[in-house]
Residue frames as a rotation matrix with the C-alpha (Angstrom) as fourth column:
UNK 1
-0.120 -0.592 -0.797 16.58
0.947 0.171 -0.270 -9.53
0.296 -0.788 0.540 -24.97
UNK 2
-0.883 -0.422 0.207 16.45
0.314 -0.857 -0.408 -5.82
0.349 -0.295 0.889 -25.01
UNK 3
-0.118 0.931 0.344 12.63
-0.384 -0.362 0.849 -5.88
0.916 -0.032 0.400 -25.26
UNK 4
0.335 0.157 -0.929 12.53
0.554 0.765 0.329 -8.15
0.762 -0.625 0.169 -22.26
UNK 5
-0.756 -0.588 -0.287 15.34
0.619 -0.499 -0.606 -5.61
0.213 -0.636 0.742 -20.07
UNK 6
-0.797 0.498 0.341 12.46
-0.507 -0.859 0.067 -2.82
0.326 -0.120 0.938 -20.79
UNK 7
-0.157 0.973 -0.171 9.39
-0.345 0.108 0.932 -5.25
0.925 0.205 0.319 -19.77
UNK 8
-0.202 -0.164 -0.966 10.97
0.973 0.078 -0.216 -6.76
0.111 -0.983 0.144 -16.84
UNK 9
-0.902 -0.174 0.395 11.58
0.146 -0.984 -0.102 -2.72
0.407 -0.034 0.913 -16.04
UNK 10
-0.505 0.627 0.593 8.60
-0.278 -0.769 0.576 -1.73
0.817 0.126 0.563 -16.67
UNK 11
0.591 0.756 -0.282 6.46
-0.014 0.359 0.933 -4.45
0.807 -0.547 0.223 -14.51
UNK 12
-0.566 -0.570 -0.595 9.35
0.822 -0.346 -0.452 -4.14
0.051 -0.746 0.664 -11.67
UNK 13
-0.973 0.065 0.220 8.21
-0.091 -0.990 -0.112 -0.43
0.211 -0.129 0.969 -11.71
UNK 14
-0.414 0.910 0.035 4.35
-0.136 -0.100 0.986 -1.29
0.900 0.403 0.165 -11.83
UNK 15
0.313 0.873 -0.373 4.83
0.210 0.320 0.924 -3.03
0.926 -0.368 -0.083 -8.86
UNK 16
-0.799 -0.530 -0.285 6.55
0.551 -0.452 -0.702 -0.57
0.243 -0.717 0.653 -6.34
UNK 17
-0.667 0.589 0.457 3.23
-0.458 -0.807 0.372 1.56
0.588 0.039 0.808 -7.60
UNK 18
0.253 0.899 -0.357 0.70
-0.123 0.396 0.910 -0.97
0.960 -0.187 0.211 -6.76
UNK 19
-0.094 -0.177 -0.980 2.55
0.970 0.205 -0.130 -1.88
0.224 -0.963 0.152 -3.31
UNK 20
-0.981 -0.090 -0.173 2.52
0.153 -0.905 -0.396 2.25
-0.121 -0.415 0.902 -2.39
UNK 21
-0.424 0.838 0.344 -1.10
-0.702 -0.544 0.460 2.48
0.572 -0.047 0.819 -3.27
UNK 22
0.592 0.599 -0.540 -2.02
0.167 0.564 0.809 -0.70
0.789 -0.569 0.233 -0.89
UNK 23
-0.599 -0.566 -0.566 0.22
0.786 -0.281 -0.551 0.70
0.153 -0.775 0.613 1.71
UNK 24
-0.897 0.381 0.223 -1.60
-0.402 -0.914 -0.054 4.31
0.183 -0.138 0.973 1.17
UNK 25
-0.058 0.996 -0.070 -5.48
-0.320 0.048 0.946 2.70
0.946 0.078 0.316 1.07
UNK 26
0.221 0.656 -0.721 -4.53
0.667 0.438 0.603 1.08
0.712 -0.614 -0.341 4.40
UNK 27
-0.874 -0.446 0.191 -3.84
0.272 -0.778 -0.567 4.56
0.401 -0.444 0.801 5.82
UNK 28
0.064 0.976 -0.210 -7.39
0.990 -0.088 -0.110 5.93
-0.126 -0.201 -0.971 7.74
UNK 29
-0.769 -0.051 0.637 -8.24
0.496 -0.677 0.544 9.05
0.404 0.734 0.546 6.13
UNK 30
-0.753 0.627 0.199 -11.30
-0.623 -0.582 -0.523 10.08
-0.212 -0.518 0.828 8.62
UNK 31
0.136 0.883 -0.449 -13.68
-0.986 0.165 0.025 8.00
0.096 0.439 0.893 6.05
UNK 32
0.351 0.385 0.853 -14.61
-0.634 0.768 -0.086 4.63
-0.689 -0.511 0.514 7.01
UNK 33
0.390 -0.426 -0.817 -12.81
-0.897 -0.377 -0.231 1.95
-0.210 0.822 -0.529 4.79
UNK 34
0.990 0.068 0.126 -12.60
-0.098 0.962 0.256 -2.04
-0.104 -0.266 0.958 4.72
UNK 35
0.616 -0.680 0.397 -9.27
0.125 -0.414 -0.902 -1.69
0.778 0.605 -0.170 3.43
UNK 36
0.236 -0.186 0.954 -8.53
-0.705 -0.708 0.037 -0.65
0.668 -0.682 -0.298 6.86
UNK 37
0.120 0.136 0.983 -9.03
-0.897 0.439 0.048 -3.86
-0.425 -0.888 0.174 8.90
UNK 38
0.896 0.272 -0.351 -9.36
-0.435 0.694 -0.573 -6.59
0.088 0.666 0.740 5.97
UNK 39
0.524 -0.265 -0.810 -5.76
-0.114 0.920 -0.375 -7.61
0.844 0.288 0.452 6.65
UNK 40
0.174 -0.368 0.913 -5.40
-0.940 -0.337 0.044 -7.90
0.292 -0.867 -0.405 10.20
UNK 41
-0.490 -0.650 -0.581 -4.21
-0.440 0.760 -0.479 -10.75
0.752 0.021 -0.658 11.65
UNK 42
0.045 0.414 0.909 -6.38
-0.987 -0.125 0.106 -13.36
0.157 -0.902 0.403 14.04
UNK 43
-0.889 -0.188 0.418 -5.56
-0.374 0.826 -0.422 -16.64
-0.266 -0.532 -0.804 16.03
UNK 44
0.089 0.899 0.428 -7.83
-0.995 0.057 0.087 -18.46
0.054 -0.434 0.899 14.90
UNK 45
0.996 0.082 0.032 -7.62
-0.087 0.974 0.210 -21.91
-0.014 -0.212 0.977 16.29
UNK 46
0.277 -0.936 0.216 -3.81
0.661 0.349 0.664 -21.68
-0.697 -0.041 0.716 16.28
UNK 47
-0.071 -0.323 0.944 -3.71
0.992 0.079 0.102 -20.28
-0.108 0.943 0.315 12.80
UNK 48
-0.571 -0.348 -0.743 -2.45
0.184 -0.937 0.298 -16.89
-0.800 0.034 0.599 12.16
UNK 49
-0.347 0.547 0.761 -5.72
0.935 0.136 0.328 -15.73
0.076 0.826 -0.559 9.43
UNK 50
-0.909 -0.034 0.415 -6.94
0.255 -0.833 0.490 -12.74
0.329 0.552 0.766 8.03
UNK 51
-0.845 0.532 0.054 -9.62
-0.303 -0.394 -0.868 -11.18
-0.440 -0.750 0.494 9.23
UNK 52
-0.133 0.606 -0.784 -11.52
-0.983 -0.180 0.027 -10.99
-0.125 0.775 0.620 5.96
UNK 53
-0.631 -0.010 -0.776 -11.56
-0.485 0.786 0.384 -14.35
0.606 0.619 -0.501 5.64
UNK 54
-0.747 0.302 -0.593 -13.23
0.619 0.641 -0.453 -15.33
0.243 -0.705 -0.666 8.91
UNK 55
-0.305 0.708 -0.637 -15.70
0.626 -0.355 -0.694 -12.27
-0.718 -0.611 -0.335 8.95
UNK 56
-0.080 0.278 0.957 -17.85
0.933 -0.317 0.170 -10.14
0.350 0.907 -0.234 6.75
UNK 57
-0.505 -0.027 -0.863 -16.80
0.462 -0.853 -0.244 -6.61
-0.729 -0.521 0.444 6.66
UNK 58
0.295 0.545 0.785 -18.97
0.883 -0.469 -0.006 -3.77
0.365 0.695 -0.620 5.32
UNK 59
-0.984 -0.171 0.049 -18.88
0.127 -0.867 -0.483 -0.29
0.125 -0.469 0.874 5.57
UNK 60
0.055 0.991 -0.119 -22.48
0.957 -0.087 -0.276 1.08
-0.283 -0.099 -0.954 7.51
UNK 61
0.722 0.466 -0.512 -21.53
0.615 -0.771 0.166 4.81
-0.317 -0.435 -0.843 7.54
UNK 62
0.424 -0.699 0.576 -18.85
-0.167 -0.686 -0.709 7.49
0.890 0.204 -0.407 6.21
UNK 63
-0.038 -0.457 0.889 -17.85
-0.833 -0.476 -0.281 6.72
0.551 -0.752 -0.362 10.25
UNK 64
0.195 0.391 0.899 -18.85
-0.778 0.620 -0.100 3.09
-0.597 -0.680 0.425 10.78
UNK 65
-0.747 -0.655 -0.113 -17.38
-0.665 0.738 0.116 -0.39
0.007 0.162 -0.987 10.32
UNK 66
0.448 0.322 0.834 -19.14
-0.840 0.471 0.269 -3.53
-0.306 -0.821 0.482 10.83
UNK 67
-0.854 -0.496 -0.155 -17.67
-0.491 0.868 -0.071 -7.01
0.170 0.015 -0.985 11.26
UNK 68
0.479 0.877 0.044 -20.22
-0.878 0.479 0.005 -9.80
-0.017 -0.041 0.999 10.76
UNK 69
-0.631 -0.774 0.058 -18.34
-0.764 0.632 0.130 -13.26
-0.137 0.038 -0.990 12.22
UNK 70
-0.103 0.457 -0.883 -18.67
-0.665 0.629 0.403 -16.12
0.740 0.629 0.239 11.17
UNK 71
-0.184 -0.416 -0.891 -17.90
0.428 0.782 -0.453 -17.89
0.885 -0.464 0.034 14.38
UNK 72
0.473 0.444 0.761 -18.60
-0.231 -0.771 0.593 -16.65
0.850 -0.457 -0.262 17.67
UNK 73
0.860 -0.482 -0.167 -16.26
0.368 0.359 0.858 -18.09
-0.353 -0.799 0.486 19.77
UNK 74
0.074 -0.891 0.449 -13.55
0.985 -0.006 -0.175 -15.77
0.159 0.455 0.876 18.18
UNK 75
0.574 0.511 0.640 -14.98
0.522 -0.831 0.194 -12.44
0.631 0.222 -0.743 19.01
UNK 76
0.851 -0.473 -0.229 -12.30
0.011 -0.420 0.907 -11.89
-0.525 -0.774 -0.353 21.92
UNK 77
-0.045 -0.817 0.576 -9.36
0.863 0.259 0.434 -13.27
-0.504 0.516 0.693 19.39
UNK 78
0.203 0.416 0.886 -11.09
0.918 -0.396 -0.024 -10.48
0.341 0.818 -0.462 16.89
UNK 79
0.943 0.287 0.168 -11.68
0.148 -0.816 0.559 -7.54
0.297 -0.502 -0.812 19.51
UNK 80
0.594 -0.756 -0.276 -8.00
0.189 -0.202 0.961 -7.94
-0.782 -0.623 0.023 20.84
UNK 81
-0.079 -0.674 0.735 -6.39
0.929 0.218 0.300 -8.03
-0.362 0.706 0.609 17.10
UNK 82
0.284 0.644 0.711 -8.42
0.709 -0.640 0.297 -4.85
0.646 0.419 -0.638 16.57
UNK 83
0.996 -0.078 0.043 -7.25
-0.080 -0.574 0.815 -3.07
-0.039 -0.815 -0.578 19.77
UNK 84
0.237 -0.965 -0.115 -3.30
0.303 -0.039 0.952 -3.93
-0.923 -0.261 0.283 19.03
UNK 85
0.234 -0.053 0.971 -3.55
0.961 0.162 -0.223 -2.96
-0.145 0.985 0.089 15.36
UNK 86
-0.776 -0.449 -0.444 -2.40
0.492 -0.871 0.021 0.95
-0.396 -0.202 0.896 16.29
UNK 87
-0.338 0.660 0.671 -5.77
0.767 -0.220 0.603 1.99
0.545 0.719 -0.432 14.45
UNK 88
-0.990 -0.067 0.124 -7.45
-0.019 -0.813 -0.583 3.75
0.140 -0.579 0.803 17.42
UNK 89
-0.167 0.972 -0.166 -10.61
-0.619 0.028 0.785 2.00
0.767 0.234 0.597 17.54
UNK 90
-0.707 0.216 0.673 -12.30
-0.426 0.629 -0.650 0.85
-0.564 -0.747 -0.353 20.61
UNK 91
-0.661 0.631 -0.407 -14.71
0.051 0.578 0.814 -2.38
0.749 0.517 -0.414 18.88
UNK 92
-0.593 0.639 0.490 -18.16
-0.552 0.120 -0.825 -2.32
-0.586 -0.760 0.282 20.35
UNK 93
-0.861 0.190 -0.472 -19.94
-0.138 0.806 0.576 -6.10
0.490 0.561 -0.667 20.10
UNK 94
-0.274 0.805 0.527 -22.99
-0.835 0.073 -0.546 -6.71
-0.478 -0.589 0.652 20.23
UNK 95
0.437 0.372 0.819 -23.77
-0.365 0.905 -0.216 -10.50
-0.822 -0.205 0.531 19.62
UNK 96
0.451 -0.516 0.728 -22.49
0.688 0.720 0.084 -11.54
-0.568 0.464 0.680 16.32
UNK 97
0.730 0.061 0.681 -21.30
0.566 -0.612 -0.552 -8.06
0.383 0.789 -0.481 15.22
UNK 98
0.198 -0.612 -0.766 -18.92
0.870 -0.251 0.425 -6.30
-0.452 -0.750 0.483 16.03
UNK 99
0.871 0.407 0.274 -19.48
0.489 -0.763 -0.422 -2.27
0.037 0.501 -0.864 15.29
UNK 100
-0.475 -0.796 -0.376 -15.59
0.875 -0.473 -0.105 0.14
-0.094 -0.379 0.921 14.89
UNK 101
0.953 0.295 -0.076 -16.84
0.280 -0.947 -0.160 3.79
-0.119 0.131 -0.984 15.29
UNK 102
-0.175 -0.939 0.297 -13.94
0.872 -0.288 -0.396 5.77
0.458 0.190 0.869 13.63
UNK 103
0.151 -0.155 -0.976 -13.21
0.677 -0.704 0.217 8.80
-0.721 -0.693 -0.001 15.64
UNK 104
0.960 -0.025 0.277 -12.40
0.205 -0.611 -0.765 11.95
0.188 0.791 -0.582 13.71
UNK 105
0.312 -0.945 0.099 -9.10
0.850 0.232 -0.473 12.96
0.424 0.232 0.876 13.10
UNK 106
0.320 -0.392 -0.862 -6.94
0.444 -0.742 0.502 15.79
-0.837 -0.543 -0.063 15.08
UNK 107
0.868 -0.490 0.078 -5.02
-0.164 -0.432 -0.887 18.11
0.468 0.757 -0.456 12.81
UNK 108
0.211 -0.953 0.219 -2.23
-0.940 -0.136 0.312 16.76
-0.268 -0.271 -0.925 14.84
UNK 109
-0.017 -0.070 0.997 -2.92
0.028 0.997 0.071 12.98
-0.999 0.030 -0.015 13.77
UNK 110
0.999 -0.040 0.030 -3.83
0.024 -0.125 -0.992 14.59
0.043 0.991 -0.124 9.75
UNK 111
0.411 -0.909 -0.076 0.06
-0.910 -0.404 -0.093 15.85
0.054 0.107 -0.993 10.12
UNK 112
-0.185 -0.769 0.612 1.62
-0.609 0.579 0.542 12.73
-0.771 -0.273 -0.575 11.45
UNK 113
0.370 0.074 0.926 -0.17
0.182 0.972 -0.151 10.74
-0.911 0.224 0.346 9.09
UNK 114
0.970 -0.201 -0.138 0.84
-0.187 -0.251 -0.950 13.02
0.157 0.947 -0.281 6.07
UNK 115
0.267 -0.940 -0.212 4.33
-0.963 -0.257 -0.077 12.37
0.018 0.225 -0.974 6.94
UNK 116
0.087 -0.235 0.968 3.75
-0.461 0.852 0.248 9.13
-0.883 -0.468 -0.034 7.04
UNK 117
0.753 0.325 0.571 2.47
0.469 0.343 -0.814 9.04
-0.461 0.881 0.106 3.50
UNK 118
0.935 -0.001 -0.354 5.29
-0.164 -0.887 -0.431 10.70
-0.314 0.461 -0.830 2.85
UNK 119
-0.053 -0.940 0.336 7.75
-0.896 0.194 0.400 8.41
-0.441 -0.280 -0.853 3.61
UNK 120
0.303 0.395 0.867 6.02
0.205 0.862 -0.464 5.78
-0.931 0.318 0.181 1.77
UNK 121
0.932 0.206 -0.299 6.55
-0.104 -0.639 -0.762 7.92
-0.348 0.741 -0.574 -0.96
UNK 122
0.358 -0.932 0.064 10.13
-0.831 -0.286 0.477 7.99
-0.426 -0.224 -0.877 -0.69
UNK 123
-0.195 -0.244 0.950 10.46
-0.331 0.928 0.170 4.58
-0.923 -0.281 -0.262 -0.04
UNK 124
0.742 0.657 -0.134 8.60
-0.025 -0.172 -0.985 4.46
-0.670 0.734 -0.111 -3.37
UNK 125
0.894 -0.356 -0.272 10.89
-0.448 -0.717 -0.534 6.53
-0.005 0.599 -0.800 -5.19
UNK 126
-0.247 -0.932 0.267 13.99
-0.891 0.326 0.315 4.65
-0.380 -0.160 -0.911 -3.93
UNK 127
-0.046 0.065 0.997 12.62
0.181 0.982 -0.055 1.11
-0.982 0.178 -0.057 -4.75
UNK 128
0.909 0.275 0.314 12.05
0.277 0.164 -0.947 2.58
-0.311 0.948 0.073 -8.44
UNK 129
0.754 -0.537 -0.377 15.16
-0.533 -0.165 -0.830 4.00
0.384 0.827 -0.411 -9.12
UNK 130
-0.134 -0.388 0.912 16.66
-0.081 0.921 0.380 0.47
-0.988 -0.023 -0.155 -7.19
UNK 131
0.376 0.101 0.921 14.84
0.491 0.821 -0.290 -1.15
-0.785 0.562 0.260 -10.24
UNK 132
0.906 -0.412 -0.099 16.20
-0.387 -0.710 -0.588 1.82
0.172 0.571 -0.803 -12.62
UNK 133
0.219 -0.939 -0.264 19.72
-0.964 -0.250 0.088 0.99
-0.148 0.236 -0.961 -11.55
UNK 134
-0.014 -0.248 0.969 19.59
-0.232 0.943 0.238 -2.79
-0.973 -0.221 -0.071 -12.13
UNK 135
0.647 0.586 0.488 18.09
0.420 0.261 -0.869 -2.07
-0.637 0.767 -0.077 -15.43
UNK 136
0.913 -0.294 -0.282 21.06
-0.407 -0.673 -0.617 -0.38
-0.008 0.678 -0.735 -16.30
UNK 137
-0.270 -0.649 0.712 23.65
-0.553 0.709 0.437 -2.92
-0.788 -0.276 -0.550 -14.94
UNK 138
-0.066 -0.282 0.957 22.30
0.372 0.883 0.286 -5.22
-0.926 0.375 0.046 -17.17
UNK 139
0.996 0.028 0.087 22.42
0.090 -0.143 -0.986 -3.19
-0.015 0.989 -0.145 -20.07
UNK 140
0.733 -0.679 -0.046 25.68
-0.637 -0.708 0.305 -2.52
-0.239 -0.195 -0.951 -19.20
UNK 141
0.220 -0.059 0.974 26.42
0.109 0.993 0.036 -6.29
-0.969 0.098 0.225 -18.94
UNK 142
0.484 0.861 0.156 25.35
0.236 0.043 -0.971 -6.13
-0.843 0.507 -0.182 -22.31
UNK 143
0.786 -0.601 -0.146 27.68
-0.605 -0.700 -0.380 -3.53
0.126 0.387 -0.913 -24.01
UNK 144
0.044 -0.997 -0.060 30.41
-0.960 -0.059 0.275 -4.92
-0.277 0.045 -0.960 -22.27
UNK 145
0.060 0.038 0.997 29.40
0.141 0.989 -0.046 -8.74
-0.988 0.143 0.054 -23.75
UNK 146
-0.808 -0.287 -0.515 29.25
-0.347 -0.474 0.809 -7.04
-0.476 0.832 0.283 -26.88
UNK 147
-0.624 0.474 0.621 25.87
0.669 0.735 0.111 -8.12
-0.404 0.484 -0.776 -27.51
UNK 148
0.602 0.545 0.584 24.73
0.798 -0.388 -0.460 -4.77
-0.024 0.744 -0.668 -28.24
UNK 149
-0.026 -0.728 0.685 26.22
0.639 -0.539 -0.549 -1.02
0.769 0.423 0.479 -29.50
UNK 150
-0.784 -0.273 -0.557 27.11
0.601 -0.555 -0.575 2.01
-0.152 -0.786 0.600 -27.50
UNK 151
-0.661 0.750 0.017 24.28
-0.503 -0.460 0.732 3.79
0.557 0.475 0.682 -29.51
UNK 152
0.236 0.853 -0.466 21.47
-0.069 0.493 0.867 1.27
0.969 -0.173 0.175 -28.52
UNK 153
-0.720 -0.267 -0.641 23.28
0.679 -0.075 -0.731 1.38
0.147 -0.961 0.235 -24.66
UNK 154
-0.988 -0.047 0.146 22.61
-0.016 -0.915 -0.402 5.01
0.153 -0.400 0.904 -24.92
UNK 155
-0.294 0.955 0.038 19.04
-0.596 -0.214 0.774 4.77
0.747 0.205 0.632 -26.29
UNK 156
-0.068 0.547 -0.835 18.10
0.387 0.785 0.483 1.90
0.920 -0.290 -0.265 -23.67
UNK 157
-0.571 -0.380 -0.728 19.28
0.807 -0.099 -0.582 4.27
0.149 -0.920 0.364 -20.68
UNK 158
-0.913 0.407 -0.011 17.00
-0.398 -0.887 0.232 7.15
0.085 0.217 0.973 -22.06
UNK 159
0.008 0.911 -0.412 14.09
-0.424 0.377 0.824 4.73
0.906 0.168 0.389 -21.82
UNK 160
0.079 0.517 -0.853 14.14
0.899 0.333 0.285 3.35
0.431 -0.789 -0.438 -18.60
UNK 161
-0.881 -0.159 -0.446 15.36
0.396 -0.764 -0.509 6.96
-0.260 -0.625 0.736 -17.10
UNK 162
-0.556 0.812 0.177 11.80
-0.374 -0.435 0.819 7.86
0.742 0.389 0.546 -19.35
UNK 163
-0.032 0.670 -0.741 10.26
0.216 0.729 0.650 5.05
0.976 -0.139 -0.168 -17.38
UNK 164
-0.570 -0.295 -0.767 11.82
0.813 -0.335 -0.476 6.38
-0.116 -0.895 0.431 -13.95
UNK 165
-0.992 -0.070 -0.104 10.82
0.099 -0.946 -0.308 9.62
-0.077 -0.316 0.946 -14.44
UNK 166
-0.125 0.982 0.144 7.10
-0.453 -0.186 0.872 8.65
0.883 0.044 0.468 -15.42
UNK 167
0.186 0.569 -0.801 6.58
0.557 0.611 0.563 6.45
0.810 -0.550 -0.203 -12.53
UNK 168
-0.634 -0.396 -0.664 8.19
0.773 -0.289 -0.565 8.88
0.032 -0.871 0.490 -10.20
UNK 169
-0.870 0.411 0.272 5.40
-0.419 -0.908 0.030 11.81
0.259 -0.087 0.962 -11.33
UNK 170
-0.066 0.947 -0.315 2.95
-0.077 0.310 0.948 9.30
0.995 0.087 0.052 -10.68
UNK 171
-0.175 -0.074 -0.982 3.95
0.910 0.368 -0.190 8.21
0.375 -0.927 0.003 -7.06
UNK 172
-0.986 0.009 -0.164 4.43
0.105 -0.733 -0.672 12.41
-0.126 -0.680 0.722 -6.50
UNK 173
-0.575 0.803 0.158 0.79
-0.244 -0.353 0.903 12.30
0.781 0.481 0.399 -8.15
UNK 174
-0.291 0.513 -0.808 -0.61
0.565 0.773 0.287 9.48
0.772 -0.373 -0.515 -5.44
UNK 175
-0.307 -0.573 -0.760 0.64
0.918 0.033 -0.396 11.22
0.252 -0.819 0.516 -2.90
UNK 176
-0.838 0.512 0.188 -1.05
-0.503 -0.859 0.094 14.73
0.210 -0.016 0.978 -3.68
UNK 177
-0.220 0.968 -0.118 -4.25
-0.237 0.064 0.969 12.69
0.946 0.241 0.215 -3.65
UNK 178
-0.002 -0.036 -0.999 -3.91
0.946 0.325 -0.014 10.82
0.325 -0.945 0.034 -0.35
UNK 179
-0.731 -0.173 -0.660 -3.02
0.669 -0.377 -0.641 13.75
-0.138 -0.910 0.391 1.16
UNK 180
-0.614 0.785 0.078 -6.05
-0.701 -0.588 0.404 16.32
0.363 0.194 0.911 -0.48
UNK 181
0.088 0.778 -0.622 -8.14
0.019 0.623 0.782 13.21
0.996 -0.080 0.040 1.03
UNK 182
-0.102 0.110 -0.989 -6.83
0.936 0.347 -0.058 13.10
0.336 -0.931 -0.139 4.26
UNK 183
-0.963 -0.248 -0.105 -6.84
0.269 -0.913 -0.305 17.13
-0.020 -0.322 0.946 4.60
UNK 184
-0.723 0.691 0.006 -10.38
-0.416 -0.442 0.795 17.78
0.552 0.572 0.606 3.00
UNK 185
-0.327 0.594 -0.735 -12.01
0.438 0.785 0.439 15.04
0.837 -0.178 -0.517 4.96
């Protein structure tokens, strides 16, 4: 039971990280990046579908997308999901392709986006020490069921607050990187 309070924990904590680092990869950093477009959303035939699934995306260039559809009778569904997606990319198609030329970044768009990654961060930080205080409720539970001691309470609250505090130097860790990428670039 106790091992179980600290494994739930942990993988509760694993995945606040993984959701902040697919939140941060689909951030545009200057440098060209499937990641970027792969889950956009397109009508196709009715059906709300991923992009990736209906087109092959590559990177050509440190500054260049391409989209290879499968279908050509979607390229307007495509080109309009691509133009409401807040990205800043005007798509230029030529027959089955469709090329995104990333623009370079302002040092006023580097700023906005670092505060964007910054609030992700947060958001981060608050969902772990959400899963930090649940993990102590039920130890608490615990104590007061009398199924373990005030000793082993103590020692289980020193381990997930361990576990908090590593995953929180990791999120401030992400977050230095993202942003030495999106500055440096």
């Amino acid at each position: 039971m106790i091992e179980n309070i600290n494994k739930k924990n942990e993988e509760k904590m694993k995945s606040c990280l993984n959701n902040l680092k697919k939140k941060l990869n689909k951030i545009r950093t200057g440098r060209a990046s499937t990641s970027l477009i792969e889950d956009l959303v397109v009508d196709y035939y009715g059906v709300p579908t991923f992009l990736y699934k209906i087109a092959n995306i590559s990177v050509e260039s440190s500054h260049i997308l391409k989209i290879n559809i499968f279908d050509h009778s979607i390229i307007s569904k495509i080109e309009k999901a691509i133009s409401l997606s807040n990205l800043g990319i005007t798509p230029n198609i030529k027959g089955n392709e469709i090329r995104l030329i990333l623009p370079s970044l302002t040092e006023e768009r580097r700023k906005n986006l670092i505060k964007i990654i910054r609030n992700e961060g947060e958001n981060s930080r608050i969902a772990i020490r959400n899963v930090r205080r649940d993990a102590n409720e039920q130890v608490k539970k615990l104590l007061k069921n009398k199924l373990i001691t005030e000793d082993k309470e103590k020692k289980l609250q020193e381990n997930i607050q361990k576990q908090t505090n590593d995953n929180i130097k990791k999120i401030s860790f992400i977050l230095s990187e993202k942003e030495k990428e999106l500055m440096n670039f």
